[in-house]
Every structure is written in C-alpha cells, then in structure tokens.
N, C-alpha and C positions, 0 to 999 in steps of 0.2 A: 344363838351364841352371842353372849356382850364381851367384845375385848376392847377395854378400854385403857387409855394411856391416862396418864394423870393430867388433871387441870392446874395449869402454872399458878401456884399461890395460893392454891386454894383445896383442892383435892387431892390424895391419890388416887393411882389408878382402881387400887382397892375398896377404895370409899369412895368413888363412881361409879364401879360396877356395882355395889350393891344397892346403892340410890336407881340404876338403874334396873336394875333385876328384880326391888320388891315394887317398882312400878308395872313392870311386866307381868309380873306372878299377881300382882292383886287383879292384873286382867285378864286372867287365867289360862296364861300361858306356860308351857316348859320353858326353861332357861339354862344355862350354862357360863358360868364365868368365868373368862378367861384373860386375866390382867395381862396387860402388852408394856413392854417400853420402848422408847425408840434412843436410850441409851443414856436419857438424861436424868434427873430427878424422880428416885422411885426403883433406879434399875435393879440397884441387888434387891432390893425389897420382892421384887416379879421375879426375877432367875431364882431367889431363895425357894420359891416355888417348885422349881420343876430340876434342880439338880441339889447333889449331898453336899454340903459344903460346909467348912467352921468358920464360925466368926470368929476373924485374926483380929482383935484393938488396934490402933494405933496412935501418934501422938505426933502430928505434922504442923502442919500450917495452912491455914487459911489462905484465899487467894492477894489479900493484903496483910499478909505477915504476922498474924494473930496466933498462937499456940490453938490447938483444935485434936479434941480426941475425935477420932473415929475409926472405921474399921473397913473391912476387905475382907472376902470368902477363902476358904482354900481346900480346895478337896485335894486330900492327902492319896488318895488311893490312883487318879490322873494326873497328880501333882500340878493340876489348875491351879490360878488368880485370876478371882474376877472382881473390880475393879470400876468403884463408879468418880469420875473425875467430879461431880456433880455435890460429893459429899465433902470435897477438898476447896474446890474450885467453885460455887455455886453464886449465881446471884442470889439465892436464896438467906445468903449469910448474909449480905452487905446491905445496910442501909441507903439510899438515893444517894446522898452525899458520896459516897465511897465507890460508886457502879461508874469506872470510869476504866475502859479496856487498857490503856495507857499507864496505869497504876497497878497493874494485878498481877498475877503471875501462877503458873502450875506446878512450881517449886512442891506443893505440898503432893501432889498426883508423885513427883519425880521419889521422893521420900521413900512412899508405897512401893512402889515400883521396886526399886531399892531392897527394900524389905522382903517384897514377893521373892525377888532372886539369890538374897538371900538367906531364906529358906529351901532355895531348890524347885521353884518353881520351872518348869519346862514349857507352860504353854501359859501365856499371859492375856487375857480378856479385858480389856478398859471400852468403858460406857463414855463416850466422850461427851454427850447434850446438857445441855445447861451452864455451859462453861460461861462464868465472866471474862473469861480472859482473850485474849488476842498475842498472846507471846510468841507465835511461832515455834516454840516448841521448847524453848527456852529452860524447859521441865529437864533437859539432861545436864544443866549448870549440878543439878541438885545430886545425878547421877557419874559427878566426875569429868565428864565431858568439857574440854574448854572452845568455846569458840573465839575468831580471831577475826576481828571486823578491820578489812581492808579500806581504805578511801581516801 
C-alpha cells in the first residue's frame, strides 16, 4: 500500500504515488494507492477521492489581498463543506518577497466559510496546512465578527 502525502513545491500526493507505484510494479510487486493529506496543499484534491461532493467556485482573496478564484466541495445530500485553507491562504501563491506571517491574513478562508453557511451548510471541514498565515484567527473579521483589542 503507497499513501503518500504531497511534496511541498514540487509534487502531489498523486503524482508521488504513482512515481512510486510504477517503481514498485516494475519490480513486480502488487500495489495500492492511497493518496493522504495531512490537511494542507492537495486536500480536496484526496477527499475528492473518497467522498460525493460539487465543486462550489469562488471569488475571495488571497492571503495578501489579491482577488483569487477558487473553490470548496459541498455534498448536498450531508449538507457538508470541505474546505482547504491552503487554496486561499497558501505559501504556495506568494512569492519570497511577500512570505512574510505578519503581512497575511485568512480573510479569504473567512469568505468561504461565509459562503458554506450560506448555502446551508451544517457540518463544515477546513484543511488547515500550508497556511502562510499567523492571524490568529482574525478569518472572522471577514465573518462579521468584531474584535476589541484592550491595552
């Protein structure tokens, strides 16, 4: 069995199980692939695997405030969202110059979120790994929520 999680930058988990699987099989073994995430970069890509779900679009924001389509699952029939912060929030969007925790934010996660509810979601799934961000959570600014910083 190969369950592989994806290589930061470089692979998914998909396109490292099979680099690993036809190394395996050319040495003529059985195999079984079983992509994993551990909630960051890749995750709906592996849950789209193993549960029914539509691709819902969206049209948020980036972790430094950039317009950004992307999407989120929704299985109608559990009234699920699932939910990768990693397609919002990701180092993977931001250049060296701009990777800076201080600067970012989950505003575009809070959007979605937003969105899931909504629609009527009742049970909400978010992938949190690969986050650039460091907001504390600062994601319900985007949700209505005001905070009030004493000091």
């Amino acid at each position: 069995m190969i369950c592989p999680d994806k290589f930061k930058f470089t692979y998914s988990a998909m396109e490292i199980g099979m680099l690993i699987k036809r190394v395996f099989e050319r040495l003529g073994h059985r195999t079984e692939l079983v992509p994993m995430s551990d909630g960051g970069e890749g995750f709906l890509d592996v849950l789209s695997r193993y549960v029914e779900a539509e691709r819902v679009e969206t049209r948020v924001y980036d972790s430094v405030l950039r317009p950004l389509d992307t999407y989120f699952l929704y299985d109608k029939t559990q009234r699920r969202v699932y939910i990768e912060l990693a397609l919002t929030g990701s180092l993977q969007f931001l250049s060296e110059g701009l990777r800076n925790p201080l600067n970012t934010t989950t505003y575009g996660l809070g959007l979605q979120l937003k969105k899931a509810m909504d629609m009527g979601a009742e049970k909400i799934f978010v992938g949190l790994g690969g986050s650039s961000t460091t907001d504390c959570g600062m994601v319900a600014v985007s949700l209505g929520i005001n905070f009030i910083i004493i000091g």
